[in-house]
C-alpha positions, 0 to 999 in steps of 0.5 A: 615762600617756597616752602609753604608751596612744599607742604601743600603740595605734600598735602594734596598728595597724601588727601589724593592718596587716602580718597583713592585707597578709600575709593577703589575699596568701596568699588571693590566691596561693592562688586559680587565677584566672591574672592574665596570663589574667584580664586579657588575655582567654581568646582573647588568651591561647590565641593567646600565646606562651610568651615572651609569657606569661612576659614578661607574667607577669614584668611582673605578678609572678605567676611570683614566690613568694608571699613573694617578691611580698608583701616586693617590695610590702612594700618599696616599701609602706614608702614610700607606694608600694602598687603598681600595679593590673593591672586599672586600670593606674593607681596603688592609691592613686589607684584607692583615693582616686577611689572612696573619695568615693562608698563612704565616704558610701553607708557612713557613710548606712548606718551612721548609719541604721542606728545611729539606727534600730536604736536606736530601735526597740529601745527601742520594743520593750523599752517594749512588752516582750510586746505587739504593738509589740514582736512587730512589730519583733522578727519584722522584726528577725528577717527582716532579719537572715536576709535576704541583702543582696544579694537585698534589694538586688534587691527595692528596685531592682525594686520601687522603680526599675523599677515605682515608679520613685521612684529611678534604677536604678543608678550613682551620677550620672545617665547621659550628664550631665558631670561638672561638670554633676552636683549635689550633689543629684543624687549623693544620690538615687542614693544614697538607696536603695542607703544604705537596703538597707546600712542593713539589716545593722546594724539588726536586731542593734542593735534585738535587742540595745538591746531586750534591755538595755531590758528590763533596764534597766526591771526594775532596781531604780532604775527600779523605784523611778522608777515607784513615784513615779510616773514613766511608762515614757517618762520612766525610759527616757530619764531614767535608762536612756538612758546605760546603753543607750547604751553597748552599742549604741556598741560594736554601731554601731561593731562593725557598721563591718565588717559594712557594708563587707561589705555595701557591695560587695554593694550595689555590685554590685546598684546598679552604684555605682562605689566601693571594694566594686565595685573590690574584685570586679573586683580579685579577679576579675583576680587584682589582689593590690596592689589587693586589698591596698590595699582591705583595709588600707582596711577594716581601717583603718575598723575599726580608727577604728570601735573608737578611736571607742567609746573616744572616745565612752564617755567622752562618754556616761559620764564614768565610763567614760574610758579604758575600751576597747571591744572591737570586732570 
């Protein structure tokens, strides 16, 4: 039985990988960004000359078709070959490992943090449904969620980096040290701030969410039961109602993968944190499609382990729910 279970999952994994590829080269043929003239700069271009232009677009591939140019890159995709990227000469697959080190740890920080927070104050506002710990955290949860990332991300860096000065203003090692000269303890306090700002788009929905389910677990009729033998608040949340939160807020956590590596590239950009969101707006700016391609089928690889992870992790949490399947965005 498991093994039909392997092949589909193969299945949708490849049909994922093929509607996303297809889909951000029609985005990318549609835009009016020109590739030639986005990366050879406006006063080269002006000065061209039209067998120099055209030489340049045949190089590039932009004077192909749109389904000339994605079954030309699906055909050498098949092999492990993604292309070449226009705006860092260099193959996708290298730009994609060189700054995947430093995206994947800002967003696994991020993520984690805002799992392990929003979790937690959830069910802190659920325990204290109607005072005023529950109305603090739902006005702030309310705050966070219509607050844009990248403005936070602004506000942190003024108020942090340049008036405290707590934390460095940007890039994700300290300017005009070497490379073999860096700590690990150096590239964690650069990454300490952007990490907290990414961490506050999944908070806000994990506490709304987990405190919605509190209040429901403790006007069930076990916990009513738990209290009348004298059991405190406490002590039924994390007894018996636990496991039951535990498994929306999974599929939130796992759901907000996506919602974070939006975030990430703004946070990227505010923090000049050289990884895979900061590559994605230089991509697009130049009309990189192969590089575009590429960080996409990252992205929707990551969502896609983010939905195989809930299914893992359902049946840790709860032995009943094996095999159950988690419906991730």
């Amino acid at each position: 039985m498991r093994f039909p279970v392997i092949v589909r999952g193969f299945a949708r994994f490849a049909v994922l990988m093929v509607a996303v590829s297809i889909v951000t080269f029609w985005l990318v043929s549609s835009s009016p960004i020109d590739p030639v003239q986005a990366n050879v700069g406006q006063a080269a271009y002006a000065g061209m000359s039209a067998a120099k232009r055209a030489q340049l677009e045949a190089f590039w591939g932009s004077d192909l078709s749109f389904w000339e140019r994605c079954l030309g890159w699906a055909s050498l995709a098949v092999t492990g070959d993604l292309g070449t990227s226009l705006r860092f000469n260099a193959p996708v697959t290298e730009v994609i490992a060189s700054r995947a080190t430093g995206s994947l740890a800002l967003m696994a920080c991020a993520w984690v943090l805002a799992g392990v927070l929003g979790c937690v104050l959830g069910i802190v506002a659920g325990a204290c449904s109607g005072r005023m710990p529950d109305r603090v955290i739902r006005g702030c949860a309310y705050v966070l969620s219509a607050t844009p990332t990248f403005w936070l991300g602004l506000v942190a860096l003024m108020v942090f980096s340049v008036f405290l000065g707590w934390f460095p203003a940007g890039f994700s090692v300290p300017i005009g040290m070497s490379a073999s000269d860096v700590t690990l303890v150096d590239r964690a306090y650069h990454l300490v701030l952007p990490a907290l700002v990414l961490s506050v788009t999944g908070v806000a929905n994990i506490a709304l969410h987990t405190r919605e389910k509190t209040i429901d677990v403790l006007a069930s009729d076990y916990a009513r039961f738990a209290r009348a033998r004298g059991e405190r608040t406490a002590g039924i949340v994390l007894h018996h109602g636990l496991r039951n939160l535990m498994l929306p807020a999974l599929t939130l956590q796992c759901a907000s993968i996506s919602e974070i590596f939006g975030g990430s590239v703004l946070v990227e950009q505010v923090f000049s944190y050289p990884g895979l969101g900061q590559a994605a707006v230089t991509a697009g700016l130049g009309g990189d499609a192969p590089l575009l391609v590429g960080i996409a089928l990252a992205s929707a690889a990551l969502v896609f382990a983010g939905n195989l992870l809930a299914n893992v992790l359902y049946g840790v949490v709860d032995p009943r729910m094996k095999g159950a399947t988690a419906h991730v965005a």
